[in-house]
N, C-alpha and C positions, 0 to 999 in steps of 0.2 A: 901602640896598639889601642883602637878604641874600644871602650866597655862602658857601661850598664852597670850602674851599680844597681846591689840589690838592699842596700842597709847606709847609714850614716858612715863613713868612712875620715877619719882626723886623717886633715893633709890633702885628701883627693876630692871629697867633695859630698853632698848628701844623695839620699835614696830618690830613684830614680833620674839619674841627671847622667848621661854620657858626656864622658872625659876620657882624655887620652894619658895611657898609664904604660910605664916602659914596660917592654916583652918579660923579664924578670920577675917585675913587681907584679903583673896581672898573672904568670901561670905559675909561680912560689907562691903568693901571697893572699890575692884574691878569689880564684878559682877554686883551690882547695878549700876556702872556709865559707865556700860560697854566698861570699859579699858579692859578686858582681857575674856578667856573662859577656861572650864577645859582644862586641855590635855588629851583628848580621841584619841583612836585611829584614828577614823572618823578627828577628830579637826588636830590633826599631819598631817597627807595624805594630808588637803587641804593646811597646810602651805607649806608644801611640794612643792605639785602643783602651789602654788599663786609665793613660789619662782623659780621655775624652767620658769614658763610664764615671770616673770619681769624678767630675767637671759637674754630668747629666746631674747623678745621685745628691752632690750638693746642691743644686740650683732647685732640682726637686723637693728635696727636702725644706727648703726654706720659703718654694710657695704653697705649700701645706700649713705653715703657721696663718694666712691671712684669708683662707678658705671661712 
C-alpha cells in the first residue's frame, strides 16, 4: 500500500516522502498514530502543493536578504 508519510518514520522513510508500506504496517501502525495517510490522488496534489509553497516561501525569503 502506498502512503504519505506525515512525520520522520525509523525504517520507512522521512516526512513527506511516499513509500510503499505492507497493508498491516500502514492500517496497525501508521494510521492510528497518524504518521502517514493513504496515497490518494486528492493526498498526492496536496503534497504536491504543500511542496511547491515551502519551495516559493524559501526562495522568497532569501531574496529579501539582497533587497
Amino acid at each position: 500500500m502506498k502512503v504519505i508519510l506525515l512525520a520522520d518514520v525509523k525504517g520507512a522513510g522521512k516526512k513527506g516522502q511516499l513509500v510503499n508500506a505492507s497493508d498491516g504496517y500502514a492500517n496497525n501502525f501508521l494510521f492510528p498514530k497518524k504518521l502517514a495517510l493513504a496515497a490518494t490522488n486528492e493526498n498526492i496534489n496536496n503534497l504536491k502543493l504543500q511542496k511547491k509553497a515551502e519551495e516559493k516561501k524559501k526562495r522568497g525569503g532569501a531574496s529579501c536578504i539582497w533587497k
